[in-house]
N, C-alpha and C positions, 0 to 999 in steps of 0.2 A: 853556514845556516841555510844559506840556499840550496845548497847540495840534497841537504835534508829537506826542506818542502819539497822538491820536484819531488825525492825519492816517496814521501807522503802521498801525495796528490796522484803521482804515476803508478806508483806500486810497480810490481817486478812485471815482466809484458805476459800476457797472458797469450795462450795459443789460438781460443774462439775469438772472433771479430764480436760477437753479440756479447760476450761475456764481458768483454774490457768495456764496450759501451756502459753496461748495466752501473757502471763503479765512477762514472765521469764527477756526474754532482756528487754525491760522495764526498769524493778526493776533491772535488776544488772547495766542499763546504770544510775541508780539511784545513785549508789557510786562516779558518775563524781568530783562531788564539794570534795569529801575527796582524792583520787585518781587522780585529776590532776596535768599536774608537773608543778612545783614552778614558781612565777609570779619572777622575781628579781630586785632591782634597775640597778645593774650592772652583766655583763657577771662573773660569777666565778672562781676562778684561774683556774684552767683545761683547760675553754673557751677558753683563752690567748694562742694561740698557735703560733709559731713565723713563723714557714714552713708551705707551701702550702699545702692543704690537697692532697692527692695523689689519690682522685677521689672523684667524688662527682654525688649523685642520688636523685631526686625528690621524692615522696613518696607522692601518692592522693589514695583517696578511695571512696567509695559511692558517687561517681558520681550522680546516680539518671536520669541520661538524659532522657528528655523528652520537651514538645514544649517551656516549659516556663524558663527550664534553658538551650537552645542552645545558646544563645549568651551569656549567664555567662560564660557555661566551655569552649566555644571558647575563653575569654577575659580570664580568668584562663591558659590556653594552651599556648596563647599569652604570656602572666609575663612567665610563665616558659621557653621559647625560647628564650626571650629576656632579660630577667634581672637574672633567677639561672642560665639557659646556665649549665645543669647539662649530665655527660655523658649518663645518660639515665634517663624513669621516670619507676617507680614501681606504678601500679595499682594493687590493689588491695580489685577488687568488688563491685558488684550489680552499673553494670556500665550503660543500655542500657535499658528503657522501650519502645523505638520510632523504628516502623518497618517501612523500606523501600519498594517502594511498589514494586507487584510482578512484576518479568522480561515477565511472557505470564500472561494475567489478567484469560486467559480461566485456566491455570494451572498455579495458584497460588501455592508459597513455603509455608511452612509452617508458622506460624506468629512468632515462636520461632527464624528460622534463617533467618529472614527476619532482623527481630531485630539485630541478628549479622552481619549482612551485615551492616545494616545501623552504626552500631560504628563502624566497619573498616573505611569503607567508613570515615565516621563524623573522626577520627582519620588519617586518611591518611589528608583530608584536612585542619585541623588545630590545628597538632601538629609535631613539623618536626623533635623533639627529639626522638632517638631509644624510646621504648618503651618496658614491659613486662608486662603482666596481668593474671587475674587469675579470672572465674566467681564468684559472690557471690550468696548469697540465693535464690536471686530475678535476674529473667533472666537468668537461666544457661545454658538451655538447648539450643543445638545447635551449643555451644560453639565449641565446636572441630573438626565441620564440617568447621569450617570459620576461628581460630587460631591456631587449633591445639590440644596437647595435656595442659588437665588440672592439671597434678602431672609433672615436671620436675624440673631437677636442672641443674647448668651453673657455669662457675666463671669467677669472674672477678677482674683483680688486686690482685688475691691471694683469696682475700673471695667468699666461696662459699653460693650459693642460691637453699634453697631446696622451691619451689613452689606448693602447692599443694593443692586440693577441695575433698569433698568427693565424694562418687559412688553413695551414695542410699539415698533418703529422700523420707518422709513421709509430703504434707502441706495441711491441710484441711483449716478448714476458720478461717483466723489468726492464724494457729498453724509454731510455726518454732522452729527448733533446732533437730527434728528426722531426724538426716543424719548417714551416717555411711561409714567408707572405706570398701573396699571390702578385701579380705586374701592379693588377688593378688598387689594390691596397700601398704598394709601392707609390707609386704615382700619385695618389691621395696624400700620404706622409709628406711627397716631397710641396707637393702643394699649399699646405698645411702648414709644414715648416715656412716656406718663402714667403707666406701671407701674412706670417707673425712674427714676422723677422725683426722686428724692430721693438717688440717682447721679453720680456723674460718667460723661459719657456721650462717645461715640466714634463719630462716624459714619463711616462707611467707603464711599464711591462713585468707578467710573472716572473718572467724568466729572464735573470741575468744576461745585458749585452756584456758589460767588463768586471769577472773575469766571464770567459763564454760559456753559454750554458748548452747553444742552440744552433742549429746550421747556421741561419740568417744571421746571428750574434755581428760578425766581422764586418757584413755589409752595411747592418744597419750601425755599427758605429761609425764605418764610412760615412756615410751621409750625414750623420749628426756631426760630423769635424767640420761638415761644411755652413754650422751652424753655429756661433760662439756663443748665440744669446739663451743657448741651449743650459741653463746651467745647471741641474741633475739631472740624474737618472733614478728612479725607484724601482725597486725591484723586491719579489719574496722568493719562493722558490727552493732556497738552501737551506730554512731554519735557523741561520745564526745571522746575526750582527757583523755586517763590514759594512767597510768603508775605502775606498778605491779614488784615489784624484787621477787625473790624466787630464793633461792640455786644460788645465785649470776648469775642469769639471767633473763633479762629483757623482761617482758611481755606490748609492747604495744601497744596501742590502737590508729589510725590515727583518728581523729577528718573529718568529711562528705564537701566534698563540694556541695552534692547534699543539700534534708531539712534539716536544721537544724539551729538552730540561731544562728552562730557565724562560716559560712566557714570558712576554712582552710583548709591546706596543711602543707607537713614537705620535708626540704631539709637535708639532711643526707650528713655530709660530713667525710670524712674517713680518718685517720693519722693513721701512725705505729703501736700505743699505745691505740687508742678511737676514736672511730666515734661519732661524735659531732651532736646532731640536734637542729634543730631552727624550729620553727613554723610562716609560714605566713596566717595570717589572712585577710579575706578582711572587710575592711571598708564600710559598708552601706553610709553614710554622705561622705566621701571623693570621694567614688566612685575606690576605688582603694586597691591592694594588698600589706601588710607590715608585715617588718617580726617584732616580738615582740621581747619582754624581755621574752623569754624562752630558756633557754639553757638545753637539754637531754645530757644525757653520756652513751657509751656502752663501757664499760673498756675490751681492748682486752690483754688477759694472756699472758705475754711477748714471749715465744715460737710459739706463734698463731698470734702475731706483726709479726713475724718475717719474716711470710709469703705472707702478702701484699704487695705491689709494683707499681707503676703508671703502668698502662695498656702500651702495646708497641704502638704510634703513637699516642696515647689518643683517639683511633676507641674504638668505642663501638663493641665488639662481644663474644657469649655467650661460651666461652671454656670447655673443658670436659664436654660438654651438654650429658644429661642422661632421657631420660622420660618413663613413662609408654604409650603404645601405646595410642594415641588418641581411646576415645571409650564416647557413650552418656549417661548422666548421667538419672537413672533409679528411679522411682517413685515406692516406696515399700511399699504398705499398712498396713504390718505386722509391721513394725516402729510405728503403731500409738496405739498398745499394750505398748509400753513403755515410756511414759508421767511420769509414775511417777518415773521410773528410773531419767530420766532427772532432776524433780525437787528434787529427792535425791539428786543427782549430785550436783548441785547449793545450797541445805542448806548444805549439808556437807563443803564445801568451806564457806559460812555462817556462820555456827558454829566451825569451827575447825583452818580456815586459816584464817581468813576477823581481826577477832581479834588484832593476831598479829601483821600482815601489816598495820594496823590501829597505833596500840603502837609503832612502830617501825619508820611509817610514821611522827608523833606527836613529838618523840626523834628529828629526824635528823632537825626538821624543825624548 
């Protein structure tokens, strides 16, 4: 069975360097069907929890907006203010293709932050839940003129939220994944992390560190090894639902409510001990949002429980907030020298880790 994913994911080699680039996410969104989490008859002992979760947050991704899913993610916005009623929602990327038009027509903005006007805008009007976001690959630019910065972190309830994009990309025609942080964002993460060390911590990126999506991928889960309190990762990016453990931490993947056959969403709910999620899917034939027989576990190491707590008033607000100063993210041509790095990057993971987490997957299940 393994033989067969590399052969999926790798496909036969192709002659161009740009070409095999173009096909990376793809083929690793390829591993969906072995890598998603478990369908169940019933919720599993863990699920069973008798106390109220002591906070609870929605969790969307790859939104996609544009003319023909405005009234989807408005009716998606709607379910989540009305039926999770969660203290906040986490976005996370490649949120906004549809620009608003310019304020003087003679001098028009740019089409970049036109676009982010137009999602504040579209978000102020039909979504009444705080919210937090972070650009993905597609529409990023702009971003920090109109949200703010794009690396920060916050806490809330005791867990802390490291939020963060890269600085530099590289995207020709279909090429994606040459991005890179800058030292100075480096240096912030690592600061970041060692100040919250004694946290339960939340990383939050578009693009998949495990499996890799992105040059930086391997470095930055370096540094998070050096972090155990680290205990996921979220990620959109691929459109499907995984799930990834490694060194007893969880890598995963929110499934698109923008394209892709099977919207969803994930509500993340938080207890002392493990933050619990549930996946809701929406129904084509019903015409409506439900939540499935999926139950996810993020098991929090008793010392790192110890530090959550229901928020004071049950207000959503971002505490110990920390960010790198807002600044625009920079188109780097010299990134597009290294293609084959990248696809090192993803067979190494291919051949060395995909294996095990396959064998290991196959046991528990």
């Amino acid at each position: 069975m393994v033989g067969l994913i590399v052969a999926i994911v790798l496909g036969t080699p192709m002659p161009c360097t740009a070409q095999r680039q173009t096909t990376v996410s793809d083929r690793v969104a390829a591993l969906a069907g072995w890598l998603a989490p478990r369908v169940r008859q019933e919720a599993p002992g863990w699920a069973k929890q008798e106390e109220k979760p002591l906070f609870t947050f929605a969790w969307i991704s790859d939104l996609h907006l544009d003319e023909s899913r405005q009234e989807f993610i408005a009716k998606a916005f709607r379910f989540v203010d009305a039926e999770l009623k969660p203290d906040f929602v986490l976005i996370t990327g490649d949120n906004n293709a549809l620009p608003a038009p310019p304020a003087n027509p003679n001098q028009p903005e740019s089409l970049a932050l036109r676009r982010q006007l137009f999602f504040k805008a579209y978000l102020q009007r039909h979504l009444k839940t705080p919210y937090v976001l972070i650009p993905g690959d597609n529409w990023p630019h702009e971003f920090d003129k109109v949200f703010g910065p794009v690396q920060y972190s916050f806490d809330y309830g005791g867990l802390h939220f490291l939020l963060t994009a890269p600085d530099r990309e590289f995207r020709g025609a279909k090429m994606e994944g040459l991005a890179v942080f800058d030292e100075a964002t480096w240096t912030w993460m690592r600061k970041d992390l060692e100040k919250n060390r004694g946290k339960p911590v939340i990383l939050a990126l578009h693009e998949p560190v495990f499996p890799p999506t992105f040059l930086d991928a391997r470095r930055l889960r370096q540094l998070l090894d050096g972090y155990p309190n680290v205990i996921a990762c979220f990620h959109g990016h691929l459109h499907v639902d995984m799930e990834l453990e490694r060194a007893g931490r969880k890598y995963l993947i929110c499934p698109a409510l923008g394209p892709t056959a099977q919207p969803a969403m994930k509500l993340v709910k938080v207890f002392p001990r493990i933050l619990i999620l549930r996946t809701i899917e929406y129904r084509k034939v019903a015409e409506r949002f439900e939540i499935v027989n999926k139950w996810q576990k993020i098991d929090v190491p008793g010392p790192l429980g110890k530090r959550l707590a229901r928020p004071p008033d049950n207000r959503f607000a971002m505490r110990n907030y920390d960010s790198v100063p807002a600044h625009a993210r920079r188109t780097a041509p010299e990134l597009a020298g290294r293609v084959d790095e990248l696809v090192g990057i993803v067979r190494e993971f291919l051949v060395e880790e995909l294996p095990e987490i396959v064998r290991h997957r196959a046991a528990s299940w």
